[in-house]
VEXVEXTI-835863 format. One record per residue: residue in one letter; chain; x, y, z negated of N, C-alpha, C, O in turn; residue number from 0. Coordinates in Angstrom, 3 decimals. Layout:
a,A,X,Y,Z,X,Y,Z,X,Y,Z,X,Y,Z,NUM
...
end
This chain:
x,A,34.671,168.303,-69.448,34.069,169.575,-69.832,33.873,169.608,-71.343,33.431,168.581,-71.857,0
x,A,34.163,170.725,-72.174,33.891,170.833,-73.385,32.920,171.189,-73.648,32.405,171.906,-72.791,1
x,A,32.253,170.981,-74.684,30.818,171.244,-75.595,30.843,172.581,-75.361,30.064,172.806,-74.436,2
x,A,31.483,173.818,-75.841,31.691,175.182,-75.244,30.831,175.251,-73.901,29.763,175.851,-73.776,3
x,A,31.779,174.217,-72.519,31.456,174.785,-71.276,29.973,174.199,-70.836,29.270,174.609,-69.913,4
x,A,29.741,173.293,-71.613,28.314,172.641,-71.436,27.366,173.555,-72.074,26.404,173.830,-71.356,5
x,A,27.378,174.021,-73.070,26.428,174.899,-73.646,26.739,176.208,-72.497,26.003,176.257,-71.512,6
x,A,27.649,177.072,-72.626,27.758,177.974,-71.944,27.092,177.764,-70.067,26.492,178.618,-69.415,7
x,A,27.349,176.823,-69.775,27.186,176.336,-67.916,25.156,176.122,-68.518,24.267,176.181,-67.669,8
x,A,24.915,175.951,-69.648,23.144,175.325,-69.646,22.532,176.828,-69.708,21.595,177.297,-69.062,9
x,A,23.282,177.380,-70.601,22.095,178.784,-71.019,23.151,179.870,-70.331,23.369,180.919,-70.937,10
x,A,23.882,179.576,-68.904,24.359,180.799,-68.433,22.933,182.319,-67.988,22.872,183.454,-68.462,11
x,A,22.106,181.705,-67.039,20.938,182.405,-66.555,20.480,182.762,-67.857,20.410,183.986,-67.753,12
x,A,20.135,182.486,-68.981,19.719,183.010,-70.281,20.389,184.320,-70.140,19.772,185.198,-69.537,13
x,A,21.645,184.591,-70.643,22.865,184.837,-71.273,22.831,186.029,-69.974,23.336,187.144,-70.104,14
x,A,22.377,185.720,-69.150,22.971,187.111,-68.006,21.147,188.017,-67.362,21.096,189.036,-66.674,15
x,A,20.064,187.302,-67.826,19.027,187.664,-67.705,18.970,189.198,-67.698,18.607,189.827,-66.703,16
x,A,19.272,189.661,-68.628,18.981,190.645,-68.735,19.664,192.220,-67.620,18.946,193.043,-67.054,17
x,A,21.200,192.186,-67.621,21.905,192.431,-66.731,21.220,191.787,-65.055,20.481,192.338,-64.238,18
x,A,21.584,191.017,-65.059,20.818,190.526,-63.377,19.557,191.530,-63.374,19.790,192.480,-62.627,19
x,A,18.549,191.589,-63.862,17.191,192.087,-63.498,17.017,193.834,-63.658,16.190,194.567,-63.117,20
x,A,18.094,194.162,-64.583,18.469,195.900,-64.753,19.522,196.381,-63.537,19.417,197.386,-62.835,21
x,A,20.404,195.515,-63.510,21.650,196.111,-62.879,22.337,195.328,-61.716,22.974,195.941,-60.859,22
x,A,22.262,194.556,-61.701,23.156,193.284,-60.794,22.537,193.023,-59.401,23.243,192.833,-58.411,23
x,A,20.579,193.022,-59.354,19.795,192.141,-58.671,20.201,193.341,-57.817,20.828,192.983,-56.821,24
x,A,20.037,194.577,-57.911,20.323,195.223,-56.534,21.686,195.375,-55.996,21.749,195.299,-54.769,25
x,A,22.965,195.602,-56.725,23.878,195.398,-55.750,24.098,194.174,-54.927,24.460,194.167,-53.750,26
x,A,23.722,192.679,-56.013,24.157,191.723,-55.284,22.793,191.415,-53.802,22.746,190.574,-52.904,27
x,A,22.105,192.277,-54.094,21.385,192.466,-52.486,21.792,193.106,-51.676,21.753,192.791,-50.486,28
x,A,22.378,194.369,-52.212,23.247,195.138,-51.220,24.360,194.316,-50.955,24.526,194.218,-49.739,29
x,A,24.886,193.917,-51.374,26.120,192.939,-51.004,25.894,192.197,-50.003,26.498,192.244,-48.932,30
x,A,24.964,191.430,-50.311,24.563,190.337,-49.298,24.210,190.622,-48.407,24.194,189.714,-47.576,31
x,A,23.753,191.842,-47.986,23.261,192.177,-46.659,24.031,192.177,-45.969,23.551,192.123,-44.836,32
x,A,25.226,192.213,-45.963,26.451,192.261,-44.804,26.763,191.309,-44.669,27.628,191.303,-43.794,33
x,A,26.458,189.796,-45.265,26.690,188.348,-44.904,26.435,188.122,-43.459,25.431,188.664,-42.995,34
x,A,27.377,187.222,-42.468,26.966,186.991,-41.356,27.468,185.872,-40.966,28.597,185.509,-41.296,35
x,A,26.457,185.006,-40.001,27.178,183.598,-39.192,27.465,182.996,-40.244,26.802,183.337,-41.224,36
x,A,28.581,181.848,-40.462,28.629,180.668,-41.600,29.197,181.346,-42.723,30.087,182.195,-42.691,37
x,A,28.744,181.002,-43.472,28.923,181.754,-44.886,29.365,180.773,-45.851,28.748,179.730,-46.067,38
x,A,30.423,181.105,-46.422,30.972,179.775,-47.447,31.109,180.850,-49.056,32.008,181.655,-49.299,39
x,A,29.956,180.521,-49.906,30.008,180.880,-51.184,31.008,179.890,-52.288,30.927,178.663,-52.347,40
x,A,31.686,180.509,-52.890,32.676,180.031,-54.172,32.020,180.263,-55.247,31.621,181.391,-55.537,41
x,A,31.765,178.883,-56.208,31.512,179.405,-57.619,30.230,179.883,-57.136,30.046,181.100,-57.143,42
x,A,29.116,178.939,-56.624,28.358,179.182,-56.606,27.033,179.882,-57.673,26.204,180.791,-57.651,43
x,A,27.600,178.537,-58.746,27.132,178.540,-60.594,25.495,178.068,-59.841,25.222,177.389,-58.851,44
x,A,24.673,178.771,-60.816,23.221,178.343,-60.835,22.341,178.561,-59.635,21.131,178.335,-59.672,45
x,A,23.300,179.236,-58.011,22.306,179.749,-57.090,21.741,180.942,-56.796,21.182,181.327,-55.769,46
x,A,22.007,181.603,-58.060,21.361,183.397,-58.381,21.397,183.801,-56.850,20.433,184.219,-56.209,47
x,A,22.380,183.649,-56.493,22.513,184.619,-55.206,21.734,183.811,-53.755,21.617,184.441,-52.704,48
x,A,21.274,182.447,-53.880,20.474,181.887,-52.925,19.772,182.519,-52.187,20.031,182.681,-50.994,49
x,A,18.756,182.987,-52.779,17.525,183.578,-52.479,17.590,184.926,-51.650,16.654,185.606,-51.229,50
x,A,19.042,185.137,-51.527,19.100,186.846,-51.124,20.201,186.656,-49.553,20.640,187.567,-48.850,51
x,A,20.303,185.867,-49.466,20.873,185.780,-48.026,19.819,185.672,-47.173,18.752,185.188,-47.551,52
x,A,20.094,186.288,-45.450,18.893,186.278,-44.688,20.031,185.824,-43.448,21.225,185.821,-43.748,53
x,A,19.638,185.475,-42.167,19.817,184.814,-41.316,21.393,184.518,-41.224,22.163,185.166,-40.514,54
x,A,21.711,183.574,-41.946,23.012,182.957,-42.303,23.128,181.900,-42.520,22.127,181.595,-43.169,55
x,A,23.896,180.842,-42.367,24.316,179.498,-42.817,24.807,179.513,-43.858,25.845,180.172,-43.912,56
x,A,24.467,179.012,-44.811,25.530,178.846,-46.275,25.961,177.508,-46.833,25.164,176.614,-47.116,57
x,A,27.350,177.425,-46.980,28.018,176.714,-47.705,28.680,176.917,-48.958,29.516,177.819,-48.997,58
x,A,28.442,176.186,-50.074,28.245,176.877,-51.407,29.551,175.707,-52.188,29.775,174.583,-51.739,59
x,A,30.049,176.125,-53.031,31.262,175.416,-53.671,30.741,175.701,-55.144,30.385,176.819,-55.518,60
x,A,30.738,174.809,-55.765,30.830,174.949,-57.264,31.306,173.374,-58.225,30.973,172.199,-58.071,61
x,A,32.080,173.962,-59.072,32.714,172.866,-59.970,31.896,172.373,-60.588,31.819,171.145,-60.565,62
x,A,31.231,172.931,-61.155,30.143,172.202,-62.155,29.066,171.201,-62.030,27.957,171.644,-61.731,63
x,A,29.171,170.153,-62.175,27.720,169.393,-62.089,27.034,169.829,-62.308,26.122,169.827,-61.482,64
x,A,26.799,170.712,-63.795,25.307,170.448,-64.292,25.074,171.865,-63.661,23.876,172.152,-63.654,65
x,A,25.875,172.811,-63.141,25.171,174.354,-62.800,24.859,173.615,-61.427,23.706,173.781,-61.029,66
x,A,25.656,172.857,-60.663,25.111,172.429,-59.235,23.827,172.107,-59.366,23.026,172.652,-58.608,67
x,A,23.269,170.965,-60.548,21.917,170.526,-60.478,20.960,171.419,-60.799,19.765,171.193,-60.611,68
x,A,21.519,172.733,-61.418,21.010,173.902,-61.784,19.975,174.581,-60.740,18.806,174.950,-60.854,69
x,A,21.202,174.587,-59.331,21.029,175.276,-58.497,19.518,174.907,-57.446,18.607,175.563,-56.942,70
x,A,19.865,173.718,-57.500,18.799,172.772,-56.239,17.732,173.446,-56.485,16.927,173.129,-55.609,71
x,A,17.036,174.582,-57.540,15.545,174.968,-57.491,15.528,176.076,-56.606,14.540,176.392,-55.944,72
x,A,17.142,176.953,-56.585,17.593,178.352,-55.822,17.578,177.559,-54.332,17.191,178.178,-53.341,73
x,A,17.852,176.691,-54.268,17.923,176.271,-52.789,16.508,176.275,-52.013,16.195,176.894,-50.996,74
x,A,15.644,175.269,-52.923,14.346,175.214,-52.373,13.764,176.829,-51.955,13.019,177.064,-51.004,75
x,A,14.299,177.823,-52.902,13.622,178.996,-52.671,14.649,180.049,-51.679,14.759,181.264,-51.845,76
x,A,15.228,179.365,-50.805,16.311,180.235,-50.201,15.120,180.396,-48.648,14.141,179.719,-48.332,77
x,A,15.710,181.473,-48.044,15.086,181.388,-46.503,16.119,181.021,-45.256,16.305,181.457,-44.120,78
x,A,16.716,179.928,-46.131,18.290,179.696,-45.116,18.936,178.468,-45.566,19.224,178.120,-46.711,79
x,A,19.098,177.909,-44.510,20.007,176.781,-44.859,21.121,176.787,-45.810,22.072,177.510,-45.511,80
x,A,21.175,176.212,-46.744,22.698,176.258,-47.812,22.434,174.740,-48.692,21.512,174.221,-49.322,81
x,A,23.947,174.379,-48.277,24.457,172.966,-48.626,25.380,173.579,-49.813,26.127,174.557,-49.796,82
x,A,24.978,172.401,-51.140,25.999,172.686,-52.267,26.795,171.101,-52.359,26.517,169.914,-52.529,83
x,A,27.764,171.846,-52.160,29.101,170.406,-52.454,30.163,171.084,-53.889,30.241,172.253,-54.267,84
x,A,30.682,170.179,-54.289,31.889,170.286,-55.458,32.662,170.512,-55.044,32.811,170.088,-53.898,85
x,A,33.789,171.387,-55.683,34.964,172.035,-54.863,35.292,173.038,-55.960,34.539,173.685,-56.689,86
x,A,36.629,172.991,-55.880,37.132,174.814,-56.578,37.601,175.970,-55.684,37.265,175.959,-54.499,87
x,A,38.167,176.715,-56.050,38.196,178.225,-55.211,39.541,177.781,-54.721,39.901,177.723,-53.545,88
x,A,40.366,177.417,-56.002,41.954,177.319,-55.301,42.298,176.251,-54.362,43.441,176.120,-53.925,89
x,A,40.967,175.205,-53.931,41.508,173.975,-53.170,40.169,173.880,-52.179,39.233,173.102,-52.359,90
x,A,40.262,174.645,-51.316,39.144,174.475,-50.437,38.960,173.892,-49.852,39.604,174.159,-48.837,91
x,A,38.134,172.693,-49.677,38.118,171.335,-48.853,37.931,171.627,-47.043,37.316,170.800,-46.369,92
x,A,38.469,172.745,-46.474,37.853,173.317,-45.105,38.924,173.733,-44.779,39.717,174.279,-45.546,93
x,A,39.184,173.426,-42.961,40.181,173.776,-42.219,40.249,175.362,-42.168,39.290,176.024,-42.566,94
x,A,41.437,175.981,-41.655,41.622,177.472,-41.665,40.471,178.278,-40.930,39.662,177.522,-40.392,95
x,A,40.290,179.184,-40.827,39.452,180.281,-40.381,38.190,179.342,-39.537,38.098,179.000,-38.359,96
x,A,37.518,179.174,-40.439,36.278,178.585,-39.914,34.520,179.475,-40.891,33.343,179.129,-40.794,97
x,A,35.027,180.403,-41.554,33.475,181.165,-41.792,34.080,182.702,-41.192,35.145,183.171,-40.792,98
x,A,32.750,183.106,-41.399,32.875,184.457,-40.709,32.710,185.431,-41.986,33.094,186.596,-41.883,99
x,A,32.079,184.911,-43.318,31.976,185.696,-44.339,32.390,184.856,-45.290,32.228,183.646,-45.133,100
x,A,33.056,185.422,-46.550,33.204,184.114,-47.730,32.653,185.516,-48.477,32.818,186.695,-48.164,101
x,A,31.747,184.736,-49.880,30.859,185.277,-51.081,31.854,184.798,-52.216,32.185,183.621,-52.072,102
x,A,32.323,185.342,-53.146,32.119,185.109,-54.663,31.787,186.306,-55.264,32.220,187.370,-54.820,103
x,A,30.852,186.228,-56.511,30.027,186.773,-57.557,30.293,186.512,-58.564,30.114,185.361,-58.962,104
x,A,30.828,187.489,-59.374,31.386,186.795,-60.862,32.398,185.659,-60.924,32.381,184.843,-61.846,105
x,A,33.410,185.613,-59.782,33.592,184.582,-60.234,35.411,184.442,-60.209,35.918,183.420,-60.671,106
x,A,36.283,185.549,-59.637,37.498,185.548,-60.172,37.793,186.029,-61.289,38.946,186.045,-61.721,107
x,A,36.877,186.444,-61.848,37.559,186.112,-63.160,37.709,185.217,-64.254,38.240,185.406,-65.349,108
x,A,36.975,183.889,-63.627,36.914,182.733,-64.439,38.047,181.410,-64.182,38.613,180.534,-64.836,109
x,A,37.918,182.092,-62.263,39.076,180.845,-62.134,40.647,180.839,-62.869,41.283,181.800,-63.304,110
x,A,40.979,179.522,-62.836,42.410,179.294,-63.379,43.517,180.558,-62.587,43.874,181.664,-62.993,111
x,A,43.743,180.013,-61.665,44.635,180.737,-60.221,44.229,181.748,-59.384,44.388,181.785,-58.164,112
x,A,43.637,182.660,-60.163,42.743,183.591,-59.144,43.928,183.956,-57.573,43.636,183.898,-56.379,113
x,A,44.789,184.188,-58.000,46.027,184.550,-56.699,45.298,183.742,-55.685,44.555,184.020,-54.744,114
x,A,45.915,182.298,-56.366,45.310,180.730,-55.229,44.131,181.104,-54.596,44.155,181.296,-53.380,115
x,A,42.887,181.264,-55.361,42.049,181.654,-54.916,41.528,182.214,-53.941,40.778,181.810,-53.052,116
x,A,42.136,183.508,-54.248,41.871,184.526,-53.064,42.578,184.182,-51.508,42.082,184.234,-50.383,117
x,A,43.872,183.833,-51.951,44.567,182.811,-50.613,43.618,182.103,-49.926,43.264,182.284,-48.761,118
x,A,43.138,181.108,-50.877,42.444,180.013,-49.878,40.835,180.797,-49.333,40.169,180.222,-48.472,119
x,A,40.361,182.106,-49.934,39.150,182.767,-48.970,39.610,183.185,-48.077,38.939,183.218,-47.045,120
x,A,41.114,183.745,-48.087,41.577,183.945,-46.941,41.751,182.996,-45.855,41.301,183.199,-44.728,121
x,A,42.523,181.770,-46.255,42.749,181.182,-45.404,41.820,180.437,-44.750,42.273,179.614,-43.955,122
x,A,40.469,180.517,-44.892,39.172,179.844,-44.282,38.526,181.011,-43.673,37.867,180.780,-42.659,123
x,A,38.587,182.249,-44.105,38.101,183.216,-43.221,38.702,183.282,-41.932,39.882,183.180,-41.595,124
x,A,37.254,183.548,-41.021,38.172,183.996,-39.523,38.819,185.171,-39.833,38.444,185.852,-40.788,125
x,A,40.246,185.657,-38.765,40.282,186.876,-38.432,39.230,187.794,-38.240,38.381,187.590,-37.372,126
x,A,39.211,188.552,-38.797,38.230,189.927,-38.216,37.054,189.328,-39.545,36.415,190.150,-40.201,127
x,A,36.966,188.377,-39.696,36.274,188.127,-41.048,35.784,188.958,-42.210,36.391,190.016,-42.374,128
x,A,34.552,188.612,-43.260,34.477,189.834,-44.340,34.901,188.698,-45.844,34.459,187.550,-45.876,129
x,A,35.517,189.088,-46.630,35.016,188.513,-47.939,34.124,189.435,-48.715,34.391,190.637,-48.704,130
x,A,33.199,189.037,-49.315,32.301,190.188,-50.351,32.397,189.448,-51.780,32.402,188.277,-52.158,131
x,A,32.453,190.416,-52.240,33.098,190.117,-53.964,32.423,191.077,-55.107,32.590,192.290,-54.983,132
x,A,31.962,190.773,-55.785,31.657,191.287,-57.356,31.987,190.626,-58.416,31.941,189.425,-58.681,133
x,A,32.508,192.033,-59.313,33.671,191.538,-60.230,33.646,192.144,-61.159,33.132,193.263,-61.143,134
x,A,34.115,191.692,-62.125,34.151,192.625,-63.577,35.891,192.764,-63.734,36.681,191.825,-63.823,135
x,A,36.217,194.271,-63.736,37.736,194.126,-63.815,38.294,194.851,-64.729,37.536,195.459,-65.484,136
x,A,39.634,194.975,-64.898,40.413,195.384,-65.683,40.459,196.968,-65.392,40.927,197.359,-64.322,137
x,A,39.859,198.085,-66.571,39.489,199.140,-66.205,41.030,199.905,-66.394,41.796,199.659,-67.326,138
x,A,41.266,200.788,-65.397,42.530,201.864,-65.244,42.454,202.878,-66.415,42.014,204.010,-66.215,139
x,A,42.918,202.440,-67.738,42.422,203.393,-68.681,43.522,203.217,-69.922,43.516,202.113,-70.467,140
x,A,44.310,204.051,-70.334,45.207,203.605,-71.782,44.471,202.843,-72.796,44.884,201.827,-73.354,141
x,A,43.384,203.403,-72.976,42.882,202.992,-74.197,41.884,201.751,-73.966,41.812,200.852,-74.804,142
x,A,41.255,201.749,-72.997,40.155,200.608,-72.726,40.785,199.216,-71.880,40.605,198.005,-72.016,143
x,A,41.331,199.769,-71.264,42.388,198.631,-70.588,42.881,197.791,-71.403,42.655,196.582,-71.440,144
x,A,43.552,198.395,-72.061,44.545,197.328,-73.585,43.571,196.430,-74.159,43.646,195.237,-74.452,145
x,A,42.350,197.538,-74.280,41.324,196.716,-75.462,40.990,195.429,-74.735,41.231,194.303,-75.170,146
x,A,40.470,195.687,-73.698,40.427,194.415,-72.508,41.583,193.265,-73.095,41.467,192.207,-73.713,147
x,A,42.786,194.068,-72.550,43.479,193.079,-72.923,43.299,191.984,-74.165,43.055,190.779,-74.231,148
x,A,43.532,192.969,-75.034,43.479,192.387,-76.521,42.263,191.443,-76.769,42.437,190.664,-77.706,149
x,A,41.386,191.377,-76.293,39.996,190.808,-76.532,39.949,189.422,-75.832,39.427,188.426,-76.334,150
x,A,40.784,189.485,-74.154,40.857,188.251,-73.185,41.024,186.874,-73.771,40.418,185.902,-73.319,151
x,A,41.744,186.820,-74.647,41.886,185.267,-75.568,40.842,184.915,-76.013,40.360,184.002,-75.342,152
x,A,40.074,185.300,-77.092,39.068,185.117,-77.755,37.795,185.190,-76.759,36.884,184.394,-76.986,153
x,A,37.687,185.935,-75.853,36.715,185.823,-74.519,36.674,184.497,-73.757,35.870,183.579,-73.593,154
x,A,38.168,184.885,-73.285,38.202,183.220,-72.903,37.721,181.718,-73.256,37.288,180.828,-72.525,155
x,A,37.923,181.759,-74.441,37.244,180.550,-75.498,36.043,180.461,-75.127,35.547,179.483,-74.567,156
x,A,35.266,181.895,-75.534,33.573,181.871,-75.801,32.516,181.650,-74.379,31.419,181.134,-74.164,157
x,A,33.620,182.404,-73.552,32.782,182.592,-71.553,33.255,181.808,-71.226,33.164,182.082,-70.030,158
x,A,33.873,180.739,-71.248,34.383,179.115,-70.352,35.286,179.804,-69.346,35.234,179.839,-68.116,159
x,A,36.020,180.274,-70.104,37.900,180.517,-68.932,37.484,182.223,-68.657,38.496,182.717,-68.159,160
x,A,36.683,183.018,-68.754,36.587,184.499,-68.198,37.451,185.310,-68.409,37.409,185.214,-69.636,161
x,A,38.140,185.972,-68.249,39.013,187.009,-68.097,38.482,188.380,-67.828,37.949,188.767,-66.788,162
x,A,38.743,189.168,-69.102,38.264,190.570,-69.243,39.255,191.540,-68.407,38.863,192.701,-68.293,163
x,A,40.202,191.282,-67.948,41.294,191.995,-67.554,42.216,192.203,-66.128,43.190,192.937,-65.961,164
x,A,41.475,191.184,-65.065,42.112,190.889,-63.943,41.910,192.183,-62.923,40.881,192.804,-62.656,165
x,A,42.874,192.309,-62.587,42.984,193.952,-61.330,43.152,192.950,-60.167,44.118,192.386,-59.653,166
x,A,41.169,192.963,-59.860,41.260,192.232,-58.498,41.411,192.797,-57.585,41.475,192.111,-56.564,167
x,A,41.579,194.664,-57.391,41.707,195.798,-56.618,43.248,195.044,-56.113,43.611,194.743,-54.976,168
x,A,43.749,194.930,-57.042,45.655,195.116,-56.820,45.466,193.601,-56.713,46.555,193.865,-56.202,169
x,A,45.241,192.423,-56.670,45.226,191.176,-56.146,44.612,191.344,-54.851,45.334,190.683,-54.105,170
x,A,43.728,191.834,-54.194,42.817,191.846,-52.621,44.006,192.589,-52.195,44.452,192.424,-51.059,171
x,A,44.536,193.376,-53.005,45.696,194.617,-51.623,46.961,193.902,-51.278,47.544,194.054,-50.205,172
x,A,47.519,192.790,-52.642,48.392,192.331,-52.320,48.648,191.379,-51.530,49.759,191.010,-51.151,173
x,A,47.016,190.704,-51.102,47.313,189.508,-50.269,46.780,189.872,-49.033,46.442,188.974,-48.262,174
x,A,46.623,191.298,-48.650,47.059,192.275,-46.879,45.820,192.005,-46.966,45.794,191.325,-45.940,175
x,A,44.515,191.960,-47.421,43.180,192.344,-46.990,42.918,193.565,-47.222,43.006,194.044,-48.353,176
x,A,42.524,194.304,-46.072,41.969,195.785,-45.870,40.483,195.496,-46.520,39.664,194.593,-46.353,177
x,A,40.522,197.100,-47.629,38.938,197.259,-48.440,38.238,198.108,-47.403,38.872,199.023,-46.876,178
x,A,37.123,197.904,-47.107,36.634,198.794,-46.314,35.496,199.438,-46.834,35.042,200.476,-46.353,179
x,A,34.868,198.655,-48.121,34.034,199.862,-49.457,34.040,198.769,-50.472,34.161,197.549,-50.584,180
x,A,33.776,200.255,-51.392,33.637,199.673,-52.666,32.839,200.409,-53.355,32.792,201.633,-53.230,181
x,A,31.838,199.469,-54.482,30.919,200.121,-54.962,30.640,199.798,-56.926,29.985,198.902,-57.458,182
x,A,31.328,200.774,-57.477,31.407,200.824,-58.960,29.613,200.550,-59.638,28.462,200.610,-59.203,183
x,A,30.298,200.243,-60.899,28.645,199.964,-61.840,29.111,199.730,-63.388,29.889,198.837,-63.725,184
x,A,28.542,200.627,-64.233,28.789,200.424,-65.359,30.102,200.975,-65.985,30.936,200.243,-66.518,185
x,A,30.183,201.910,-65.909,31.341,202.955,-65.986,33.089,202.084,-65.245,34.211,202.029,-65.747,186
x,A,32.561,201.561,-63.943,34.099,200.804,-63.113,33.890,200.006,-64.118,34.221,200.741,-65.048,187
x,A,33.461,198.666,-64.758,33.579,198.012,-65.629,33.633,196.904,-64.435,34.468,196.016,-64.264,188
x,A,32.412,197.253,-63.617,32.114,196.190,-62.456,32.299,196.786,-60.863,31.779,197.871,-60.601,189
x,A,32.807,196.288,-60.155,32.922,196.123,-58.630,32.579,195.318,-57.663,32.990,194.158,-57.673,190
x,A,31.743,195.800,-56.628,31.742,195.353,-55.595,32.724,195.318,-54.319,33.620,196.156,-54.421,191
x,A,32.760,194.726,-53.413,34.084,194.945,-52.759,34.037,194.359,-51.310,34.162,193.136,-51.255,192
x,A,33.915,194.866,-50.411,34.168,194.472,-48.949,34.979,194.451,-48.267,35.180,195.482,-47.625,193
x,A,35.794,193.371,-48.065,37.424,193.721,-47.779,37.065,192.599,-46.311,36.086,191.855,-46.256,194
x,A,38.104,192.733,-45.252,38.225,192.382,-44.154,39.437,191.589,-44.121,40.274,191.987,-44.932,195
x,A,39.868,190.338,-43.258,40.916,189.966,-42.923,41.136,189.939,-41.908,40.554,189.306,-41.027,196
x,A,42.249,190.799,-41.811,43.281,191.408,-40.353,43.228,189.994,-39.747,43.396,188.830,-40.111,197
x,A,42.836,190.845,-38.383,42.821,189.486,-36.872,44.086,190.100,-36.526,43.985,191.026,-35.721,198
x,A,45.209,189.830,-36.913,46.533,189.724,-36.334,47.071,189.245,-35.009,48.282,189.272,-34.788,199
end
């Protein structure tokens, strides 16, 4: 880990304080309310979202040591069982369709392989399964889109791998998961997203 991702992974909850408590704390409650049966969170980070699951099992994945040790205070304050193990998004240590919901929050746009990614929520979700997702994406716009673009390098450096620009709309459609809502914030800057995987 670089000095970058160590500073950035210590004062992340700093750094997003403000957003979480104006704007974030209620969708990612609305989000969570549709969690059900075993629940496997990606990119867990510091836990933020612990505290807001209700009668669910959770299994939580995160790369980071020091955000994992972060987390253990979100655990104590959860009303639900949730185990944090090490793991990334693109290599999921779990046989096929074994949760009934998978969670990530903020968090394809940081991974390396987001494609991979989304594959492997798929491929651990049951059929008939939900993934729930919030995201910051690449806005449908001539002029703001590009800027996105143009900015993603230098972002990247400063947010430990983030990506201003990923169309996770057109990544969820391409890998045959049906959206069944979606809920904008911050002029479409950010998305929520409830997509299903076809029980074929």
């Amino acid at each position: 880990m670089t000095a970058m991702s160590r500073w950035f992974h210590r004062y992340y909850d700093r750094l997003m304080e403000p957003l979480e408590r104006r704007r974030f704390l209620t969708i990612r409650t609305s989000l969570l309310s549709c969690a059900k049966g075993e629940v496997l969170e990606i990119g867990s980070g510091t836990g933020i979202n612990f505290p807001l699951y209700r009668d669910v099992h959770v299994t939580a994945v995160e790369p980071s040591a020091l955000m994992r040790e972060q987390s253990t205070a979100r655990v104590r304050q959860a009303s639900v069982p949730i185990t944090v193990i090490p793991g990334t998004a693109e290599r999921l240590p779990f046989e096929p369709d074994v949760f009934d919901t998978v969670v990530g929050t903020l968090v394809l746009c940081t991974v390396p392989d987001a494609v991979q990614a989304v594959r492997e929520m798929k491929r651990v979700c049951r059929p008939g399964g939900t993934l729930l997702l919030f995201e910051h994406v690449r806005l449908d716009h001539p002029v703001w889109g590009r800027l996105q673009d143009a900015l993603t390098p230098a972002w990247k450096r400063l947010c430990d791998g983030c990506h201003l620009n990923r169309d996770t709309m057109r990544l969820l459609r391409s890998e045959g998961l049906d959206i069944v809502k979606t809920q904008s914030c911050m002029g479409h800057i950010f998305i929520a997203v409830e997509a299903v995987k076809r029980a074929d």
